[in-house]
Structures are given as structure tokens and as C-alpha cells.
C-alpha positions as CSV (number, residue, x, y, z in Angstrom):
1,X,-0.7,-18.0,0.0
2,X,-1.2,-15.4,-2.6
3,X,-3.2,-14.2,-5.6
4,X,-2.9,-12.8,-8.5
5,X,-4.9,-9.6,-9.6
6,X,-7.4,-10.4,-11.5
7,X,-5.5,-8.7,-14.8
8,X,-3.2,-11.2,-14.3
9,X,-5.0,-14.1,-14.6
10,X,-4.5,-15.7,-17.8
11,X,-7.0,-14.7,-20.5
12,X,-8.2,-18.1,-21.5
13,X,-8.7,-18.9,-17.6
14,X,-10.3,-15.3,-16.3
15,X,-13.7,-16.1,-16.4
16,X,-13.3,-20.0,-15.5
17,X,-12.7,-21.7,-11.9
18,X,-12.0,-25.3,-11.8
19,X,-11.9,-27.8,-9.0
20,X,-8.6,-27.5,-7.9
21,X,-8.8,-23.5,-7.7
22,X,-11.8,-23.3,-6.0
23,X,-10.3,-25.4,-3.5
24,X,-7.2,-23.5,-2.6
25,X,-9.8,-20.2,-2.0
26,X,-11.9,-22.4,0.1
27,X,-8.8,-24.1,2.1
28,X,-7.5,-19.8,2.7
29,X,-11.3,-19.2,3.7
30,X,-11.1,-22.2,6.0
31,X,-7.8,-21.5,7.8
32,X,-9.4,-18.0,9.1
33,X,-11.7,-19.8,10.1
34,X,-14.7,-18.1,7.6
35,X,-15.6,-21.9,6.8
36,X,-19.2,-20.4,5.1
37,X,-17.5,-21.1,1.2
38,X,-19.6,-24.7,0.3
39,X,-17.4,-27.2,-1.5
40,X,-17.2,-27.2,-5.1
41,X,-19.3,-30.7,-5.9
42,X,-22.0,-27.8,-3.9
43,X,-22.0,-25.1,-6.1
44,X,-24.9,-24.7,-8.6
45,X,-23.6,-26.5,-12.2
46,X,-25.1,-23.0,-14.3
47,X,-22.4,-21.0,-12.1
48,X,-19.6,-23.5,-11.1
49,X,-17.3,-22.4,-14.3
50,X,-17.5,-18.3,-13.5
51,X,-15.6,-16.2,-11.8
52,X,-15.9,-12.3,-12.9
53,X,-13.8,-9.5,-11.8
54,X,-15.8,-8.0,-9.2
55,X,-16.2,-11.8,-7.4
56,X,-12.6,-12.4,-8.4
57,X,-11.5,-8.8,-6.1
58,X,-14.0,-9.4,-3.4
59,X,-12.5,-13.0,-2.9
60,X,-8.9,-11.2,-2.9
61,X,-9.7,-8.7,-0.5
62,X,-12.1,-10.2,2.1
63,X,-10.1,-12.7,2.5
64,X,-6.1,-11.3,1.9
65,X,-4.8,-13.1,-0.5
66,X,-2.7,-10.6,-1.4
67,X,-1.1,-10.2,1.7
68,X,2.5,-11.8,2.2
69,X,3.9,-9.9,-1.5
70,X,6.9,-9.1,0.2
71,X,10.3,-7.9,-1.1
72,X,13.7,-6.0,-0.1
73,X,16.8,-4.7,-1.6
74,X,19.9,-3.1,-0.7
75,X,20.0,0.8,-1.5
76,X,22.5,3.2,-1.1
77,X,21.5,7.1,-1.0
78,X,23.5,10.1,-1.7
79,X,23.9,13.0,0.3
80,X,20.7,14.5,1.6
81,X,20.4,18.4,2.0
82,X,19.1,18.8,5.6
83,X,14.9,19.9,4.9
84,X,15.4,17.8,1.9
85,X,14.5,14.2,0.3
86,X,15.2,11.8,-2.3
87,X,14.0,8.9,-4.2
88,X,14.6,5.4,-4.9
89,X,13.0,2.3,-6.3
90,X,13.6,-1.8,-6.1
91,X,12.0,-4.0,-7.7
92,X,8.6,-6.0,-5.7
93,X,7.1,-8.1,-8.2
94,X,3.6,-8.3,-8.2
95,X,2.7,-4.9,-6.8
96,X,0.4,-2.6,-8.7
97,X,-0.4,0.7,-8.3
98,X,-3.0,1.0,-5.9
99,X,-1.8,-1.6,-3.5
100,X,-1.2,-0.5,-0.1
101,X,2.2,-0.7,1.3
102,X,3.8,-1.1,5.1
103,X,7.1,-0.3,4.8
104,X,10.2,-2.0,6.4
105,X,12.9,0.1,7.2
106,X,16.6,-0.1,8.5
107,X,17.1,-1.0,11.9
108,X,20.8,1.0,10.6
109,X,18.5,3.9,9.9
110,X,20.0,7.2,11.4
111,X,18.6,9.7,13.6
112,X,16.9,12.5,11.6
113,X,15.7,10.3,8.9
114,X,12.2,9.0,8.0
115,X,10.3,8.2,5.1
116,X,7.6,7.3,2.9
117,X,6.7,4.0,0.6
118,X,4.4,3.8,-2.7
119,X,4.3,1.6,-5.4
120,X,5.2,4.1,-7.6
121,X,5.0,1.6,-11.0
122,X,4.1,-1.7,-11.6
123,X,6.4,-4.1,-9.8
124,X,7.9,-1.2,-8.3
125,X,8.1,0.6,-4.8
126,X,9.4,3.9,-4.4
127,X,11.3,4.9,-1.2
128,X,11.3,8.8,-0.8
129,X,13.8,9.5,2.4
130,X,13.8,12.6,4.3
131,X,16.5,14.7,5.9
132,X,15.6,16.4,9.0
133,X,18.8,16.5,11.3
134,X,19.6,19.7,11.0
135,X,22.4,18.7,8.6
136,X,23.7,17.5,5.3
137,X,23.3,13.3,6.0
138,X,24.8,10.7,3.4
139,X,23.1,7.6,4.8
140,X,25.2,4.4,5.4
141,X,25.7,2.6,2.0
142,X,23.7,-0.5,1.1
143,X,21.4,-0.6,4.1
144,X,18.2,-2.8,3.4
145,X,14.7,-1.7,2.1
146,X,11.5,-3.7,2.2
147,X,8.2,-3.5,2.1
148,X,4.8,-5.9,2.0
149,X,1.7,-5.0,0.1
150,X,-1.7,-5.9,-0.2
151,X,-1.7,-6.4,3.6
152,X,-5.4,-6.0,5.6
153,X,-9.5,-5.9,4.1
154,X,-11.6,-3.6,3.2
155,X,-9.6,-1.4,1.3
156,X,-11.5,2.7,1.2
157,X,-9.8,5.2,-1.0
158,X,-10.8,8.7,-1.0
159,X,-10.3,11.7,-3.3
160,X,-8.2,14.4,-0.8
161,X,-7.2,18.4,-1.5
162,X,-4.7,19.7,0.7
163,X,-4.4,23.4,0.9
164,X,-1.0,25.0,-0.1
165,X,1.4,23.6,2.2
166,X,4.5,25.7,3.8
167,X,7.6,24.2,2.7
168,X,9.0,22.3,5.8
169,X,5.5,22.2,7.0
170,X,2.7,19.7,7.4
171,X,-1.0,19.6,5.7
172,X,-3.5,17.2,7.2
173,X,-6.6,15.5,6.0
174,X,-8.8,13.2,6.9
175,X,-10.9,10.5,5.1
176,X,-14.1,7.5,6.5
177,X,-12.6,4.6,6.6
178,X,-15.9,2.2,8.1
179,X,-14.7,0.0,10.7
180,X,-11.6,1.4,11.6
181,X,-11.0,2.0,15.7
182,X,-7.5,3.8,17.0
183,X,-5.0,1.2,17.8
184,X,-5.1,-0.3,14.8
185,X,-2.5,-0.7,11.9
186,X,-2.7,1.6,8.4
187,X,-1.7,0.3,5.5
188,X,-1.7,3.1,3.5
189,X,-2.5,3.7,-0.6
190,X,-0.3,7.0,-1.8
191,X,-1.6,8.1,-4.6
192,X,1.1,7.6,-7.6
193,X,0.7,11.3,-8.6
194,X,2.1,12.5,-5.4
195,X,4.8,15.4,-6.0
196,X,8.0,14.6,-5.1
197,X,9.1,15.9,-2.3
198,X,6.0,15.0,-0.4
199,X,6.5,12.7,2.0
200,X,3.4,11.6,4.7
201,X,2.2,8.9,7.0
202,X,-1.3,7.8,8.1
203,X,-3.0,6.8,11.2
204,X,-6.7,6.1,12.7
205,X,-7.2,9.5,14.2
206,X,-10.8,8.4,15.5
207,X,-13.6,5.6,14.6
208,X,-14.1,5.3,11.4
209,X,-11.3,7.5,10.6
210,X,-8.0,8.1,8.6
211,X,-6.2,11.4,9.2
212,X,-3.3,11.8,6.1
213,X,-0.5,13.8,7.2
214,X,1.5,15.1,4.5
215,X,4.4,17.1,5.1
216,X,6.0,19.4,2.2
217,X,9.9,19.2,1.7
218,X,10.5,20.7,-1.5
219,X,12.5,23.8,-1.1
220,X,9.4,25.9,-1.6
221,X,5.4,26.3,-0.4
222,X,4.1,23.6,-2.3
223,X,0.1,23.2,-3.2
224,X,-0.6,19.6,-4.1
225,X,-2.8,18.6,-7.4
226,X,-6.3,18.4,-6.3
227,X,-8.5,15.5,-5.4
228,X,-5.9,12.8,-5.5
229,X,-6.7,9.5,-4.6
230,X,-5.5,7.9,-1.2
231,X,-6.1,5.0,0.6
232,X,-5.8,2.6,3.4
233,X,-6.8,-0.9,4.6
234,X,-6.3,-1.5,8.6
235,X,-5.5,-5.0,10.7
């Protein structure tokens, strides 16, 4: 089951819940078995036709409605300079920027290779691909992409300012993320400002903790734009 962001909900209907919605929240509630949500016939009549936007997200996130918005496509790269990366999009409808993504890459995917995903624009994720072989690589034509988002609760984004990165080398930072114990899975939030040829990947360094690790393959010491926003949920 998924939701829509509350943006999307149609205008005439944003504010408004009716029986039959307020059921299918409920019947996700129930089948994680958070059975706390009282049936509609319960709810007080002065607040049974309202739902705002901050109710609306915390219904979306607590519970994960968004997770399952999953999509692929087949891409084909050209060559990659070895210490070098490119871009590419498909299409994921239903993404936004802001949504955290866990990737899905090609179990074709050569040696050398590894990579980054962002929704870059709406309905759009980004793959940025790195070459680190030691070599020019092409990579195999029309190998398959994908990606989920919206994936885990309690979403914490953080402002982060790296210091000026060496190119071919890595900056780390580190953000609280409440909750979160190593072992556990990051979905992670790039910010949609992030230069390109920045690639990174995130992990629960500690409790509590997300370390960012951004590595810098642009063909020159790179400093990123200060206090961008990143982000992760964990499962």
C-alpha cells in the first residue's frame, strides 16, 4: 500500500477524510500490528472531516506508506575516464525530492564500479556511476537500474559542511539520527544540490549516529556548497 504526499492530494479532498480513507490508514496501522488508531464511527464528529498536513506526514511516515514506490529502467553508459563519473536519470513516478532512496544495482555490474542514487527532480532518480578500475570502463549496454523510496520511519535531515575535499579523495561527516543502532539499514536523503561528481554512501557509524562519506571525483580538489541538507531514515 502506498500514499500520496500530501501535495498531491487533491485540493478539494486535502483537508477532508472520509470513511473509506480512514479505513485503509487504519487496516496499514493494523497489519503492523500498531492496532491503537480507533475506528472511524469513534472518532470525535468536530474532528472526523480533518486531516492537515502535519497529521497527514506523520501518518505517512510512522507508519511507511510510502515505502514500496519502486521503479527500474534499462541504461546504457558511455565510456567512463578511470577517477571519473557520470550521470543518468529514469523516470520513478511518485518520488520527490527529499525522499530517501536504496538503490538497486546490476547484478552485471563490473568490478571497479560503484555508485550513488538521488532523486534528483520530481519523478526522477539520478544514478551518478563511478570509475575506479584503474582504466577507461564502458559499462555493458542496457544493464538494469532501480531504486525504492520512501523506505523506513523517522526520517532526520541535517545541514552538513564538508571541508575542501582532495579530488580522488573522501570527506566524512556525521549527523544524530535518534534511535538508530549499527546493523541497521540507511536509506539515505542526498541533498539535490550535490555537485556532480560527488558521489557518497551512508552508514550507522555508532548509536544514534549517521556518518556521510562523500568522496570527490571531479578532476580537481573540490569544496562542497555549505550546509546542505542530508538525510536518512533506518529499518
Amino acid at each position: 500500500m502506498s500514499a500520496p504526499h500530501y501535495a498531491e492530494l487533491p485540493t478539494a479532498s486535502r483537508h477532508y477524510i472520509d470513511e473509506a480513507s480512514w479505513n485503509a490508514i487504519k487496516s496499514r496501522f493494523d497489519s503492523l500490528g500498531q492496532t491503537g488508531l480507533p475506528a472511524f464511527s469513534a472518532l470525535p464528529s468536530t474532528t472526523k472531516p480533518y486531516i492537515n498536513q502535519p497529521s497527514w506526514d506523520a501518518l505517512v511516515d510512522e507508519v511507511g506508506l510510502l515505502g514500496g514506490i519502486s521503479g527500474s529502467d534499462v541504461l546504457t553508459f558511455s565510456v567512463i575516464a578511470d577517477g571519473a563519473s557520470q550521470a543518468l536519470t529514469f523516470a520513478l513516478i511518485g518520488a520527490v525530492i527529499g525522499d530517501q532512496v536504496i538503490p538497486s544495482w546490476p547484478s552485471t555490474l563490473e568490478a571497479g564500479l560503484f555508485g550513488t542514487m538521488r532523486v534528483s527532480a520530481a519523478d526522477t532518480i539520478e544514478v551518478r556511476l563511478a570509475n575506479l578500475t584503474g582504466a577507461n570502463v564502458t559499462p555493458a549496454a542496457g544493464q538494469t537500474f532501480g531504486a525504492t523510496v520512501g523506505i523506513g520511519s523517522g526520517l532526520t535531515t541535517a545541514p552538513l559542511t564538508f571541508a575542501e575535499i582532495p579530488d580522488g579523495g573522501i570527506g566524512v561527516g556525521t549527523f544524530t539520527l535518534p534511535g538508530a543502532t549499527v546493523g541497521q539499514k540507511v536509506a539515505p536523503v542526498w541533498p539535490s544540490t550535490l555537485e556532480a561528481g560527488l558521489l557518497g554512501m551512508m552508514r550507522v557509524s555508532a548509536s544514534n549516529t549517521i556518518e556521510v562519506r562523500l568522496a570527490n571525483l571531479t578532476g580537481a580538489n573540490m569544496t562542497p556548497v555549505a550546509a546542505q541538507v542530508f538525510g536518512a531514515t533506518v529499518f
